[in-house]
N, C-alpha and C positions, 0 to 999 in steps of 0.2 A: 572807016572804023569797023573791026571785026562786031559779028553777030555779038559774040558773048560778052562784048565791052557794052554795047548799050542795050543788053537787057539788064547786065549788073547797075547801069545809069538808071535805066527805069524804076527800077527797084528803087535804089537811094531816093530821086525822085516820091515816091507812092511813098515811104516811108516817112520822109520828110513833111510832108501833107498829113496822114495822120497823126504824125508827132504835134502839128501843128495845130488841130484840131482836138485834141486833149487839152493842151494848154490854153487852146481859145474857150471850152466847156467851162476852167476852172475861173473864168474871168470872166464869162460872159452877166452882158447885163453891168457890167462894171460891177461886180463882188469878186472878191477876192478868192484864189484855193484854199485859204486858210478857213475852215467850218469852225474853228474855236466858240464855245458858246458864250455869247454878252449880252448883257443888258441892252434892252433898247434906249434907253435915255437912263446916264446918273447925271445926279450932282452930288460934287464932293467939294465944301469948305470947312474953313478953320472954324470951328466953334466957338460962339463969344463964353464969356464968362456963365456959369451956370446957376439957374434961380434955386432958393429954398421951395419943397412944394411941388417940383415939377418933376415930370413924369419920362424918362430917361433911357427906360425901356427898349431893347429894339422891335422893330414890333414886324410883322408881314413874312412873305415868303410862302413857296411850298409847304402842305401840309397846317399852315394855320388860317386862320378865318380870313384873311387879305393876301391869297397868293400871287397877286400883279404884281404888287408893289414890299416895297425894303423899306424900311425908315429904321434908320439908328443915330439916332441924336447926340451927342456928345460919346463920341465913341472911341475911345483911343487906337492907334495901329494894331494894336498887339490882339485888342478883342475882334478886329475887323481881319486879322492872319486866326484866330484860334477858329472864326465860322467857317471862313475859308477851306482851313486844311484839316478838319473837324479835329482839333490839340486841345489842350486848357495852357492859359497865358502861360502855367509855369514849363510847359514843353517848348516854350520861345524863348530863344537865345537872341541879342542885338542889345542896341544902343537903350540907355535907359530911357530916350526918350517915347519910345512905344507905346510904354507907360502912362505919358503923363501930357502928352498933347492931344487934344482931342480934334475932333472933327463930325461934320453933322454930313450924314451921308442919305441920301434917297434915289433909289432906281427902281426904272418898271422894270418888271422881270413877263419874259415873253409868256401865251398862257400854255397850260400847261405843262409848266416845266419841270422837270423832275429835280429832286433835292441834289442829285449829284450833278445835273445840271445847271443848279445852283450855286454851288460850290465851286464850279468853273467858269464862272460867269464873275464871280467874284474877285476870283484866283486874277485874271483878266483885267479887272476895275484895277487891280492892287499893281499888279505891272505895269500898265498904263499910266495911272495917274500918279501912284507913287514913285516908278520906276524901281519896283520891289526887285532884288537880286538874293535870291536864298539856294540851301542847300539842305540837306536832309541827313540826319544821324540820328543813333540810338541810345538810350540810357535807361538805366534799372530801375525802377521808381518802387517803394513799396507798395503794395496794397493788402487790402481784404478777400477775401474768398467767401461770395457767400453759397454757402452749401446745405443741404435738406439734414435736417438731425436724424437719426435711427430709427426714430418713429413715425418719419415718414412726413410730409406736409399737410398741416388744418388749415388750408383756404380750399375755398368752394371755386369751381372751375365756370368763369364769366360766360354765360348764355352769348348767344350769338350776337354781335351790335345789330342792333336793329335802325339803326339811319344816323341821324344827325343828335346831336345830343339836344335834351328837353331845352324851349326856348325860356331863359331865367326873365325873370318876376322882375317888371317894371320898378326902376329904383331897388332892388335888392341883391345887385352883384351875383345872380343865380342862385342867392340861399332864399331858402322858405322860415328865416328867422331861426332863433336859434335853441337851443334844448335847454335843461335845466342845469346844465356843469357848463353852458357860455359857448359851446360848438355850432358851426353852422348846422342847419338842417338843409340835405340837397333835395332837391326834386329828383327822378328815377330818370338814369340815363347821365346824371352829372355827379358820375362816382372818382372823380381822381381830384383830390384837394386835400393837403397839410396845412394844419390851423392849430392853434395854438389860446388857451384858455388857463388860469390859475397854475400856472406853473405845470401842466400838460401839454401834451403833442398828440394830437391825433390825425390820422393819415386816416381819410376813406378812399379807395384807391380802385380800379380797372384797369391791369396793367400786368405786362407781362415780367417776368424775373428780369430782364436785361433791361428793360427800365426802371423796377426797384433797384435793381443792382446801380445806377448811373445816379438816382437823386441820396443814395442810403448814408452819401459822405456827405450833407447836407445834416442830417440827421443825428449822424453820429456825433458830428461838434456839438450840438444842441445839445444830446444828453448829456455830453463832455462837460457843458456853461464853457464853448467856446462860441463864439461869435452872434451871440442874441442882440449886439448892438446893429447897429448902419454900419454895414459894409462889412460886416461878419462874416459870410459867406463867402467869402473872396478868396484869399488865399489859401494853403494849407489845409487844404479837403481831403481827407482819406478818397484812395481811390475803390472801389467796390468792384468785382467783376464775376459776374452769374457764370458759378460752376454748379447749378443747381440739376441742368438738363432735364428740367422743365418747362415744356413747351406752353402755348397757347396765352390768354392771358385767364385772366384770377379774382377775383371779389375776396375784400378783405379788407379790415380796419384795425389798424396797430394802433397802441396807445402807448405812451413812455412819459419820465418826465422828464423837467428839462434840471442839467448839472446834476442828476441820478448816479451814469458811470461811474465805474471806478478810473484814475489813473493809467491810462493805455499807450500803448506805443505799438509803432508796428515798424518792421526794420529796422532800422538804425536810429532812426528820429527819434527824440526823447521823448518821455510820455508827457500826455498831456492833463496841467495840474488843471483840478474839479474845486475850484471856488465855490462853486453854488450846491455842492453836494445836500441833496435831502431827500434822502430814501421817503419821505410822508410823499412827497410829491408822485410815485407813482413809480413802474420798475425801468431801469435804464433798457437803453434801444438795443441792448446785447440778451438780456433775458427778456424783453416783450417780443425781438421776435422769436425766439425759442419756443415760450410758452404758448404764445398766440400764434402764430404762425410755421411751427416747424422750421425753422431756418437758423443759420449760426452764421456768423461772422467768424470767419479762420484769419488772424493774425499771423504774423512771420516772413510772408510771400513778397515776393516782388514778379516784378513783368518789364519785360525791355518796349518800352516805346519808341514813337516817335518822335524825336527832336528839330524842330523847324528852326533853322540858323539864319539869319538875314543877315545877308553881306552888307547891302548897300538900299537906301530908301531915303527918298526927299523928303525932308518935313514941311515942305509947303507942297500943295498937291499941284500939279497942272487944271490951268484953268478951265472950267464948265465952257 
């Protein structure tokens, strides 16, 4: 064999061994190359029938008081695709049963973890157990705009957090009872709470614009007299989106009342009729924040989101 034919062999050779050595790195230990982030242990079943009384809530995760663990109790597909892909239900497209089957979901989530590492951790559970098949598109959706009035913003700028919020009052839900118009009274340090008393809304709050801006569709149906029943909150939530460019967060307590608004629409959607209209009650949530807070609600707008399609999803989940 010429020289220069087995040094091109040795070569191949020596290349072959480190090719080999890569791929043994990605396996070693018996794990996989795939680093995708998961849960360390779920469980995902069918939910039985659900009790009067009981508490439904999802609760845990990054960022709240139990970030090891997930618990979401009767949870339909669609709200366990909306945590996921951070969408609201109505950016999900699929079968209607998304909607309307539930499922009682709990995993320990690694420590640590960061929220978007959350989000793909779940994203994971969903293809796994579900064998979720989606795709991704966009649509116009209206919304709000809220933005600083001409005179500029009346909220005072939140002093520094100083730790963990104050520990709440044995048997008292963190209120220190409550004032003479039915409001909770908070201890210092547990400033972010909407409560609701004689036909009033008041929000004591710490909290930056882009989380006003995320709960103010909430709000807005309230002053509307749309959804003060069970399950009001649900669909057909104006969307809000802080064009304020105002940084940091804020101290501040709004007041409104509830079915105050006028008649509104935003987009194309028809406006929304005020059954419970009664100006005694206190100013709707379009002049309380104006007046109180320097801010406006700009109507007209729209924003292209994101639209989550699901091709294909099991309704019986693969077993624990």
């Amino acid at each position: 064999m010429r020289k220069g034919a087995s040094e091109r062999d040795m070569i191949r050779a020596m290349m072959g061994t480190i090719l080999a050595g890569w791929m043994a790195l990605g396996s070693a230990n018996g794990q996989p190359a795939d680093t995708h982030p998961a849960f360390e242990v779920a469980s995902v079943k069918v939910a039985g029938q659900p009790m009067f009384g009981v508490d439904y809530q999802r609760r845990g995760g990054p960022g709240t008081d139990d970030p090891g663990q997930l618990t979401y109790p009767q949870a339909p597909l669609s709200g366990l695709l909306a945590v996921a892909y951070g969408v609201r239900p109505d950016q999900i497209s699929g079968p209607d049963w998304l909607n309307t089957e539930r499922y009682d979901v709990v995993a320990k989530v690694p420590p640590n973890a960061t929220k978007d590492q959350f989000d793909l951790m779940l994203q994971d559970l969903l293809a796994k157990r579900f064998h979720v098949v989606l795709h991704h598109e966009t649509k116009d959706f209206p919304v709000y705009w809220l933005v600083v009035v001409n005179g500029g913003p009346k909220m005072k700028p939140a002093p520094p957090d100083s730790g963990a919020l104050a520990a709440a009052p044995a048997g008292a839900a963190g209120w220190l009872g409550t004032d003479k118009n039915g409001f909770p009274v908070l201890p210092p340090g547990r400033a972010h709470i909407f409560s609701s008393s004689n036909g009033m809304v008041r929000g004591t709050c710490r909290m930056t614009m882009a989380e006003l801006a995320a709960i103010l569709g909430f709000e807005v149906n309230l002053s509307n007299g749309v959804g003060m029943g069970l399950g009001g909150r649900g669909a057909g939530i104006p969307r809000v989106i802080d064009k304020t460019g105002l940084s940091g967060k804020f101290d501040f307590t709004l007041e409104f009342g509830f079915g105050t608004a006028p008649a509104v629409s935003i987009g194309d959607e028809p406006p929304v009729a005020n059954a419970a209209s009664d100006p005694g009650r206190g100013p709707s949530i379009f002049t309380a924040l104006e007046k109180q807070l320097g801010l406006k609600l700009e109507g007209g707008r729209t924003a292209r989101l994101d639209m989550v399609v699901v091709d294909h999803a099991d309704k019986v989940p693969t077993p624990n």
